[in-house]
PASEBA-1860 file (N, C-alpha, C; in nm, 3 decimals):
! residues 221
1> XXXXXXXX> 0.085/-0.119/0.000/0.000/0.000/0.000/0.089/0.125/0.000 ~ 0.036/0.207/-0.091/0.145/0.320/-0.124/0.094/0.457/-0.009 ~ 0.184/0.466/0.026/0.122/0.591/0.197/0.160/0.746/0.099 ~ 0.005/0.771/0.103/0.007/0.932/0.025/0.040/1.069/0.143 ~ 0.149/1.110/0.066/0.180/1.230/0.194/0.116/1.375/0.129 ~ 0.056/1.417/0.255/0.004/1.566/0.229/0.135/1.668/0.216 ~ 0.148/1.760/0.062/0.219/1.838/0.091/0.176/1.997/0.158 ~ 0.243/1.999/0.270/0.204/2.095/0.388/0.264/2.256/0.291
9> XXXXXXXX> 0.179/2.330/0.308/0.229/2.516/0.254/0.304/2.532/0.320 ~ 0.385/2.621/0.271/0.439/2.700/0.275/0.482/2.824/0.327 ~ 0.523/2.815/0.501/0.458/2.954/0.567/0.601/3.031/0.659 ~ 0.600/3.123/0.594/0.754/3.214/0.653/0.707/3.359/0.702 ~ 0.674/3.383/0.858/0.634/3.455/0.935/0.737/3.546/0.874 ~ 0.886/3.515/0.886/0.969/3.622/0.812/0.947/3.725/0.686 ~ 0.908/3.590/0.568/0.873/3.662/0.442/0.793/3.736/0.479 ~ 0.665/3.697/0.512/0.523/3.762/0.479/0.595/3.916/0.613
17> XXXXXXXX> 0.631/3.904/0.656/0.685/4.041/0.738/0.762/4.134/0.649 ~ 0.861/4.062/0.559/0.975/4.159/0.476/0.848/4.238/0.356 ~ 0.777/4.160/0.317/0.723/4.159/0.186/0.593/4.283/0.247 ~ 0.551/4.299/0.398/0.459/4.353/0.406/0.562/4.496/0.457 ~ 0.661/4.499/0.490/0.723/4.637/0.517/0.754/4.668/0.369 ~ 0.784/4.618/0.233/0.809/4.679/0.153/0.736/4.727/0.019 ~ 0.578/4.634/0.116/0.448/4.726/0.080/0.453/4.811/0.067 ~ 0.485/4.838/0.230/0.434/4.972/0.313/0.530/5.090/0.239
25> XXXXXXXX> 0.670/5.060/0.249/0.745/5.143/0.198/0.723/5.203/0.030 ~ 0.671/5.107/-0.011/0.632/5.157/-0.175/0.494/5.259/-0.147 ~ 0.440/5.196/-0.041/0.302/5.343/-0.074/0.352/5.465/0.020 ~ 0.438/5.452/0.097/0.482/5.579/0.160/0.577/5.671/0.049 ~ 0.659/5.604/-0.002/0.745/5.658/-0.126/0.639/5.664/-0.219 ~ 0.547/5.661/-0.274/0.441/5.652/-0.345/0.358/5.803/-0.319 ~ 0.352/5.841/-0.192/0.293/5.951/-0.108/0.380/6.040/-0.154 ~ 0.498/6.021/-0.105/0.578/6.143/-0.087/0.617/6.139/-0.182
33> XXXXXXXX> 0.621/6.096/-0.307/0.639/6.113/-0.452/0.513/6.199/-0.581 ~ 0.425/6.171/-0.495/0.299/6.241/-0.595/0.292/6.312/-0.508 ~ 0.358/6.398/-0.408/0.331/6.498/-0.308/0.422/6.574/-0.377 ~ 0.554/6.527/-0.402/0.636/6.624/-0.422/0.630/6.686/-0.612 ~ 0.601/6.530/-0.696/0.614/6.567/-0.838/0.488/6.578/-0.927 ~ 0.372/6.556/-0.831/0.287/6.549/-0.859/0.227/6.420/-0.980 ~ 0.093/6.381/-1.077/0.072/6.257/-1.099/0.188/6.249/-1.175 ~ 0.182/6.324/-1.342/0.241/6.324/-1.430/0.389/6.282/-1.410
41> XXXXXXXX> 0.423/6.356/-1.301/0.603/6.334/-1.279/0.590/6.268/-1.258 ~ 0.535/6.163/-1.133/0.589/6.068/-1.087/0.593/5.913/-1.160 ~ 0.690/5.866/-1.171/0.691/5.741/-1.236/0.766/5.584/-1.147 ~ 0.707/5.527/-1.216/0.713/5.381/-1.149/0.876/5.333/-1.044 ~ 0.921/5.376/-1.177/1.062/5.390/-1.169/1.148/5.450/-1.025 ~ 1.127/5.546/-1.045/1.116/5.653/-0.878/1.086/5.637/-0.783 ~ 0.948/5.550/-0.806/0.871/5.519/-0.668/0.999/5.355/-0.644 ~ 1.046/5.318/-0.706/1.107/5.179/-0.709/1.245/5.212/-0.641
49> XXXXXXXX> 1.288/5.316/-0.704/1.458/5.360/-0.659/1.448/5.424/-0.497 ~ 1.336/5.504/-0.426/1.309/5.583/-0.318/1.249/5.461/-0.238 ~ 1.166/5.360/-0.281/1.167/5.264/-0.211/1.257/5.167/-0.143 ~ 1.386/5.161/-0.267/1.475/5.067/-0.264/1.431/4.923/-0.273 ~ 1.357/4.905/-0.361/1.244/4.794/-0.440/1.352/4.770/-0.620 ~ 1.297/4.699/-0.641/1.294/4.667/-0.790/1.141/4.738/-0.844 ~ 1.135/4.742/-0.951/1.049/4.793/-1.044/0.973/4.630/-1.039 ~ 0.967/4.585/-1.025/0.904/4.466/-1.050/0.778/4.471/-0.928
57> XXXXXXXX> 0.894/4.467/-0.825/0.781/4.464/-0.666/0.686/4.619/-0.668 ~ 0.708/4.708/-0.746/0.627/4.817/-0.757/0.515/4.809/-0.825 ~ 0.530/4.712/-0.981/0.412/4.678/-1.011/0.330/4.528/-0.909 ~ 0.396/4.523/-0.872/0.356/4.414/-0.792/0.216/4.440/-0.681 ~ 0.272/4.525/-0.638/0.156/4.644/-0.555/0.050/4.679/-0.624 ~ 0.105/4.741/-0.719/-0.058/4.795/-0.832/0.010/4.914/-0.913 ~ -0.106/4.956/-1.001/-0.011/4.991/-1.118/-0.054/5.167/-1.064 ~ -0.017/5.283/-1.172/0.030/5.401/-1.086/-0.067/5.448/-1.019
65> XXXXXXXX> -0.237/5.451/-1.070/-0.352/5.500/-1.021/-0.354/5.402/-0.939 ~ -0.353/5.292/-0.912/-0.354/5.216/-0.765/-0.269/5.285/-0.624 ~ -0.147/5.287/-0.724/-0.011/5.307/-0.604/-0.085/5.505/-0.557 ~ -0.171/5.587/-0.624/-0.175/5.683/-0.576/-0.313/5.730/-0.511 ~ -0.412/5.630/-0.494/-0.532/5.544/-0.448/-0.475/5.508/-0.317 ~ -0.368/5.431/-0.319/-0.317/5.402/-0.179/-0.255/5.480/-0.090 ~ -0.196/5.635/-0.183/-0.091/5.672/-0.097/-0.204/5.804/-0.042 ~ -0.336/5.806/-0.099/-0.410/5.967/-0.077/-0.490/5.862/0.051
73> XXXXXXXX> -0.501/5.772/0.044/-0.607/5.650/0.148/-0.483/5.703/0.259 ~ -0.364/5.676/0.237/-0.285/5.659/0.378/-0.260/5.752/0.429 ~ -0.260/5.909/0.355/-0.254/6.059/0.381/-0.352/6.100/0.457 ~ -0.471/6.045/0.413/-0.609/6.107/0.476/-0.664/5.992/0.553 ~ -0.719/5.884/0.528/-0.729/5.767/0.606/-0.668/5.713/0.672 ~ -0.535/5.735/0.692/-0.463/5.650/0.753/-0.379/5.750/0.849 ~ -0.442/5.869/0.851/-0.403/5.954/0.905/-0.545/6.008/1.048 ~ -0.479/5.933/1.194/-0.584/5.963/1.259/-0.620/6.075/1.315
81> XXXXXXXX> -0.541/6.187/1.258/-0.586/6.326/1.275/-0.726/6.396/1.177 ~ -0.716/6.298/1.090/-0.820/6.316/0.956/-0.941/6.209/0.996 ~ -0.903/6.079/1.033/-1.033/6.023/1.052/-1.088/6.028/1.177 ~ -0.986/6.045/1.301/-1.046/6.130/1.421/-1.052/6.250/1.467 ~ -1.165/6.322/1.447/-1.171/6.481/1.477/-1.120/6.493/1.618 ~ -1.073/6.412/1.688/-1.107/6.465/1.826/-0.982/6.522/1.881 ~ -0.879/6.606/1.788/-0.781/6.680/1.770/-0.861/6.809/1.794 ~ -1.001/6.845/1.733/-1.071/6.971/1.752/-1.087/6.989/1.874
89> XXXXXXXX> -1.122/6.873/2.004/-1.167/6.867/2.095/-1.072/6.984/2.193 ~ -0.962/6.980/2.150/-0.823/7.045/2.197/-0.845/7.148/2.179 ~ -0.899/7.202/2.075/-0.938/7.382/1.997/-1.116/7.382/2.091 ~ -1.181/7.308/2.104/-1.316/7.327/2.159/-1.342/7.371/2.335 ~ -1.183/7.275/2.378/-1.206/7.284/2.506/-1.146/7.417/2.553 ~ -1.053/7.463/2.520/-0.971/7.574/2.549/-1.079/7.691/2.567 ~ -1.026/7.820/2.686/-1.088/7.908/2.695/-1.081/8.022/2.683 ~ -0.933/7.980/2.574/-0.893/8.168/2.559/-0.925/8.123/2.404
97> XXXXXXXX> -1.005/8.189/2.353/-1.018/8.167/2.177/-0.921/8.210/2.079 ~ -0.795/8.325/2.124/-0.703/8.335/2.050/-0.552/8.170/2.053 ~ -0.592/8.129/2.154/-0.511/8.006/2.178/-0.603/7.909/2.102 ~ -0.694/7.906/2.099/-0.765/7.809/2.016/-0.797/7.842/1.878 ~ -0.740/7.877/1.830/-0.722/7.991/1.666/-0.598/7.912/1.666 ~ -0.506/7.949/1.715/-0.388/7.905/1.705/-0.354/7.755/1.714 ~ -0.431/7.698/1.746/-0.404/7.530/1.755/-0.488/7.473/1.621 ~ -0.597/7.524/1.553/-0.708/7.515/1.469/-0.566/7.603/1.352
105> XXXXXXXX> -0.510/7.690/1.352/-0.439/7.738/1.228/-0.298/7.620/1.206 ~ -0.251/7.568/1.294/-0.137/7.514/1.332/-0.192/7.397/1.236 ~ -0.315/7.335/1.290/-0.334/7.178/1.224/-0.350/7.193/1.041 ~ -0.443/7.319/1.004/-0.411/7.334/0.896/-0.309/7.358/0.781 ~ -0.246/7.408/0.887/-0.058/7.448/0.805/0.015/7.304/0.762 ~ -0.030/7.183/0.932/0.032/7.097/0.920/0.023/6.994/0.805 ~ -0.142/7.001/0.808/-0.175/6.937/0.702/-0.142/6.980/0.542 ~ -0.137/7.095/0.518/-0.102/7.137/0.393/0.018/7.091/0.345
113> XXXXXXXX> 0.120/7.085/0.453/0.293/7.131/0.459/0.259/6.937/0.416 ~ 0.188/6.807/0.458/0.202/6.681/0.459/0.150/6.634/0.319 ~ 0.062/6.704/0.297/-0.005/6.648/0.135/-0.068/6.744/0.070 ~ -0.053/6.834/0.070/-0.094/6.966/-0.051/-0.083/6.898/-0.144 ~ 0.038/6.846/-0.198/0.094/6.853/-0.332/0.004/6.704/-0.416 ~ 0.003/6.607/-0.300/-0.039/6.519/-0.319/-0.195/6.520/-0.319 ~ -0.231/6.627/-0.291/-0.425/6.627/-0.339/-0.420/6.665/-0.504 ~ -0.361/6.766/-0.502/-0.335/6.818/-0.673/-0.304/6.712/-0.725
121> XXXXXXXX> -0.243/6.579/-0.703/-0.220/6.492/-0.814/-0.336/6.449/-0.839 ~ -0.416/6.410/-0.682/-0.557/6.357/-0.714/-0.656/6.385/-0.785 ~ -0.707/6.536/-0.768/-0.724/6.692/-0.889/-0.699/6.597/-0.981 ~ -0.566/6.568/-1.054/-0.528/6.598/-1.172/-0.563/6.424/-1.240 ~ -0.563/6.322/-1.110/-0.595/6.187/-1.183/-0.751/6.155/-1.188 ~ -0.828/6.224/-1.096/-0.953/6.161/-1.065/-1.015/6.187/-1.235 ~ -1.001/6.264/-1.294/-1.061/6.294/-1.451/-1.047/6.142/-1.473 ~ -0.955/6.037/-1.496/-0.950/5.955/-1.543/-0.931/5.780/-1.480
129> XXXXXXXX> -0.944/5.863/-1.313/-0.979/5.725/-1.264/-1.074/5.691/-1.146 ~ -1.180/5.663/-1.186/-1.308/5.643/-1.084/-1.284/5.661/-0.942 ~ -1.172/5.571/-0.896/-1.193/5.544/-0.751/-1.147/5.664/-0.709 ~ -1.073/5.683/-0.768/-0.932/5.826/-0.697/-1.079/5.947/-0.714 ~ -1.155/5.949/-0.811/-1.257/6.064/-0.795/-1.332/6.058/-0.689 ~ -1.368/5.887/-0.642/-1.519/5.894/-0.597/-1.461/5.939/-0.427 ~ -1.306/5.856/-0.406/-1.228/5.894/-0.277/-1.222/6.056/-0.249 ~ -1.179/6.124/-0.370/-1.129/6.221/-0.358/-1.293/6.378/-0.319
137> XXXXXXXX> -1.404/6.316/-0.358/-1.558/6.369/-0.321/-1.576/6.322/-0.219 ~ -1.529/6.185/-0.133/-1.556/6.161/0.025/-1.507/6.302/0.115 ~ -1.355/6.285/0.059/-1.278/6.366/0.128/-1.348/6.505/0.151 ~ -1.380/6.556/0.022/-1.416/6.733/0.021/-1.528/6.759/0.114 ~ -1.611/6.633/0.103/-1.752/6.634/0.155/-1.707/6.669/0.328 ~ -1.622/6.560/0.352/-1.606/6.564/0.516/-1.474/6.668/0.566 ~ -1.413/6.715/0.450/-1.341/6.919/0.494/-1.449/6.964/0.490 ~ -1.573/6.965/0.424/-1.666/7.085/0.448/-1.753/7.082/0.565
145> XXXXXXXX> -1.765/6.969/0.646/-1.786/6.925/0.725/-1.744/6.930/0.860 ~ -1.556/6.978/0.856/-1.470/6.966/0.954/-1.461/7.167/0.953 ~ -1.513/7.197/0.805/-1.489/7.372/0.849/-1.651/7.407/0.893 ~ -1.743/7.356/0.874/-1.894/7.426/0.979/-1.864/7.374/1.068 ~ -1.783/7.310/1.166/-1.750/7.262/1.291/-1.703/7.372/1.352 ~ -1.595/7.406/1.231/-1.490/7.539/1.318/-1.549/7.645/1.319 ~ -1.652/7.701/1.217/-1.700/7.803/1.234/-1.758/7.833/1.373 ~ -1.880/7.705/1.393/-1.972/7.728/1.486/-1.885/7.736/1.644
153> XXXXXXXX> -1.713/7.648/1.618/-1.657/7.682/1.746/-1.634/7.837/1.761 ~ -1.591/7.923/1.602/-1.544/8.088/1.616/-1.664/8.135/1.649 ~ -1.780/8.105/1.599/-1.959/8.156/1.703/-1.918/8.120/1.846 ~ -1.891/8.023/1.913/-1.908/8.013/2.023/-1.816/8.077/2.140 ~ -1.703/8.124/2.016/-1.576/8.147/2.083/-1.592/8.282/2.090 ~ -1.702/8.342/2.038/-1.705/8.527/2.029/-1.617/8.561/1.927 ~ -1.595/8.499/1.881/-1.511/8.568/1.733/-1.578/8.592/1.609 ~ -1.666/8.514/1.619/-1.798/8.572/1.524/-1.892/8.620/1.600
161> XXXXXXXX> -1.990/8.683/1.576/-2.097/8.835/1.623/-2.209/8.686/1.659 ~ -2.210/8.629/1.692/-2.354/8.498/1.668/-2.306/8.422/1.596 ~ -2.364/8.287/1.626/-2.376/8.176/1.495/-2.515/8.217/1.356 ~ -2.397/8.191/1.254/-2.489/8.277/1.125/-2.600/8.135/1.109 ~ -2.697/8.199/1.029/-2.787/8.109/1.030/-2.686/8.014/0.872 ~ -2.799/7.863/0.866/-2.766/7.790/0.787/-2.641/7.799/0.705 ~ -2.755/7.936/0.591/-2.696/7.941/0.451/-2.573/8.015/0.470 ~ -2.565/8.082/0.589/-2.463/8.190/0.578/-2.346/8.113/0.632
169> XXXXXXXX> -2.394/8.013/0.731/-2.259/7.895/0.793/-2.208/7.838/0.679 ~ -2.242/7.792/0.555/-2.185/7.702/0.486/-2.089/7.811/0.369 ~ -2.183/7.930/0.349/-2.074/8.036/0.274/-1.932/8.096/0.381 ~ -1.950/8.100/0.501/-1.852/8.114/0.599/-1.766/7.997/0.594 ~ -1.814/7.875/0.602/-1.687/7.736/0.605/-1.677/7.715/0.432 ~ -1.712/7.802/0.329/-1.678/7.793/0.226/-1.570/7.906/0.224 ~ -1.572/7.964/0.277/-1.442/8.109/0.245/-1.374/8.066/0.343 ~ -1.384/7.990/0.425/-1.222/7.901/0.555/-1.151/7.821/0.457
177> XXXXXXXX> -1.271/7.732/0.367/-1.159/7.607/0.288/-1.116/7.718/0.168 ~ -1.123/7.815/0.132/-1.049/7.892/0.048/-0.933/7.958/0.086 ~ -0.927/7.970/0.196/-0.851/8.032/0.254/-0.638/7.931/0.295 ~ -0.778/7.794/0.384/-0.676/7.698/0.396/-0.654/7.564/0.291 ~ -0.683/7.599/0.201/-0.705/7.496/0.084/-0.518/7.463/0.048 ~ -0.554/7.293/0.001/-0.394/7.312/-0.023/-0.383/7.409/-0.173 ~ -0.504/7.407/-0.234/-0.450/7.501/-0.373/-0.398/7.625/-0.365 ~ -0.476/7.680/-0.250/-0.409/7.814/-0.199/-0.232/7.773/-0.126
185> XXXXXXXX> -0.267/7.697/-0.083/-0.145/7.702/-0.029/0.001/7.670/-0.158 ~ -0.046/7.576/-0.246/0.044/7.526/-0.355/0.066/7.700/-0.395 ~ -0.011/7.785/-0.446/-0.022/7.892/-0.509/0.135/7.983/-0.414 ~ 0.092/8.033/-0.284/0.126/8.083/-0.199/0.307/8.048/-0.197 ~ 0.296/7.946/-0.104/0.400/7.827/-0.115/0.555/7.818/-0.236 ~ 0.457/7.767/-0.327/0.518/7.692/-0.420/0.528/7.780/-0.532 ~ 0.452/7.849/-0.585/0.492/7.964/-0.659/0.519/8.088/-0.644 ~ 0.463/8.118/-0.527/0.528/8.292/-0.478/0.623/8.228/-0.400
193> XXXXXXXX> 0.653/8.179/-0.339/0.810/8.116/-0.261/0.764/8.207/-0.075 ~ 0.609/8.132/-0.075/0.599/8.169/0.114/0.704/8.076/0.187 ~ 0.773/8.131/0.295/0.835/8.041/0.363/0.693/8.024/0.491 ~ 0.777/7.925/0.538/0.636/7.903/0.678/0.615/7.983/0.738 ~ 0.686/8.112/0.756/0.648/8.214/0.854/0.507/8.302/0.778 ~ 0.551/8.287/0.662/0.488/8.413/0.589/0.374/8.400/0.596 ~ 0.369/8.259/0.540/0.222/8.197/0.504/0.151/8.181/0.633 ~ 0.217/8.160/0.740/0.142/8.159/0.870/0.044/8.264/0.893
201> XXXXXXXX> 0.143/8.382/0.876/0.106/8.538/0.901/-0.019/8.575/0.790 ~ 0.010/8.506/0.654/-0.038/8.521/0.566/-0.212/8.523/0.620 ~ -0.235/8.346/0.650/-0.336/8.295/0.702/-0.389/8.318/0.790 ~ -0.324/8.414/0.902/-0.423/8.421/1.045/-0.409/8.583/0.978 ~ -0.412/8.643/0.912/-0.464/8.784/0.883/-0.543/8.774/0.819 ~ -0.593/8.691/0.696/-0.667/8.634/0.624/-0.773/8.602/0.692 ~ -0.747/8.520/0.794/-0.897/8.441/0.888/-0.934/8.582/0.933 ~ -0.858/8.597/1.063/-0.879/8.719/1.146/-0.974/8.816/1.095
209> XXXXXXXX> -0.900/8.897/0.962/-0.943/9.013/0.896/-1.161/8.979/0.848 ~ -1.170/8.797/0.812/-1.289/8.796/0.765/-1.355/8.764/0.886 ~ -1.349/8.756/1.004/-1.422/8.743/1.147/-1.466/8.901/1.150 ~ -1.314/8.967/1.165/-1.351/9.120/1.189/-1.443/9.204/1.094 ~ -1.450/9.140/0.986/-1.549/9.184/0.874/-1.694/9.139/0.873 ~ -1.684/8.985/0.948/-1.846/8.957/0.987/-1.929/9.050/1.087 ~ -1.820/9.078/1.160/-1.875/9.106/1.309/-1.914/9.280/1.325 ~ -1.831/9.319/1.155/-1.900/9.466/1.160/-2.015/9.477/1.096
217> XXXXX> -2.007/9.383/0.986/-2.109/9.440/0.881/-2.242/9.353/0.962 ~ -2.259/9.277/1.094/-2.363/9.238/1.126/-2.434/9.346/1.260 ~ -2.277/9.398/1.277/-2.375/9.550/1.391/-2.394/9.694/1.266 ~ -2.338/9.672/1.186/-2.422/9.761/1.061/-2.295/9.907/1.036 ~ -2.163/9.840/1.123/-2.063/9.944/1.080/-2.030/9.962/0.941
END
């Protein structure tokens, strides 16, 4: 009688560890590659050499609208300052409202200074690739979402004259994301050559100046 042996898989706690850090490392170099060169520049190639990968293990991952699908998921999703608000809680609880301006301007700078560059690629791929669009309309939906938050904290904080009704809250957290948008900031930044100070100054005169402008034209100065 012939004794049939089961052949047992194949299992290397090691591999599957090397192979999942150099995942990781292709979508982080992946990030900081469509951050810095945006879609067009960035190529396979690049993301392979900054990884310290072969070009092979890069397509291996997924091809470039994948690799930049993954790296805007790990910027904003994978970023628990973005999927947990409760960084605001820090700006909500405070009781001097110019200190809480300042922690609420700080997170926006931070965020710009981490993936500005890398939303503009998204901008520039979603025309031609579904997911990166339908991701990239989650996102806007829940900034517009995260700026009527802040408004109603500058109502509560006395920095606005009252909380404006509805229509006027959403044109108010529509002139905040203009203000702190990474496009503004790419603009600012990257083509006028703001250093961080400037643009700081830039932005809290910017905010400031349109509080001080609500709060006259609603006592009728």
């Amino acid at each position: 009688m012939t004794e049939t042996r089961t052949k047992r898989a194949y299992h290397s706690p090691l591999r599957q560890r090397r192979a999942a850090e150099s995942r990781q490392r292709i979508i982080e170099s992946s990030l900081s590659l469509f951050n810095e060169l945006g879609y067009s520049g960035t190529t396979m190639s690049a993301i392979a050499k900054r990884a310290a990968v072969s070009v092979e293990s890069v397509h291996g991952v997924g091809q470039k609208g994948d690799l930049l699908l993954m790296a805007f998921r790990l910027a904003y999703n994978g970023d628990s300052r973005v999927t947990d608000p409760s960084w605001f809680d820090q700006v909500d609880a405070t009781d001097d409202p110019e200190k809480g301006l300042d922690l609420w301007i700080a997170e926006q700078i931070a965020a710009n200074e981490r993936a500005a560059g890398l939303w503009l690629a998204c901008r520039a791929a979603a025309a031609v690739e579904p997911a990166i669009s339908q991701a990239l309309q989650e996102q806007i939906e829940a900034r517009l979402q995260g700026y009527v938050r802040a408004v109603r904290w500058m109502a509560r904080a006395g920095l606005l004259d009252g909380e404006p009704p509805e229509d006027r809250l959403i044109d108010f957290a529509g002139a905040v994301n203009v203000m702190v948008s990474p496009e503004t900031y790419i603009q600012l930044v990257h083509d006028w050559g703001y250093d961080h100070a400037r643009y700081e100054g830039w932005l809290r005169r910017a905010l400031t100046g349109m509080l001080a402008a609500s709060t006259l034209a609603k006592q009728g100065k």
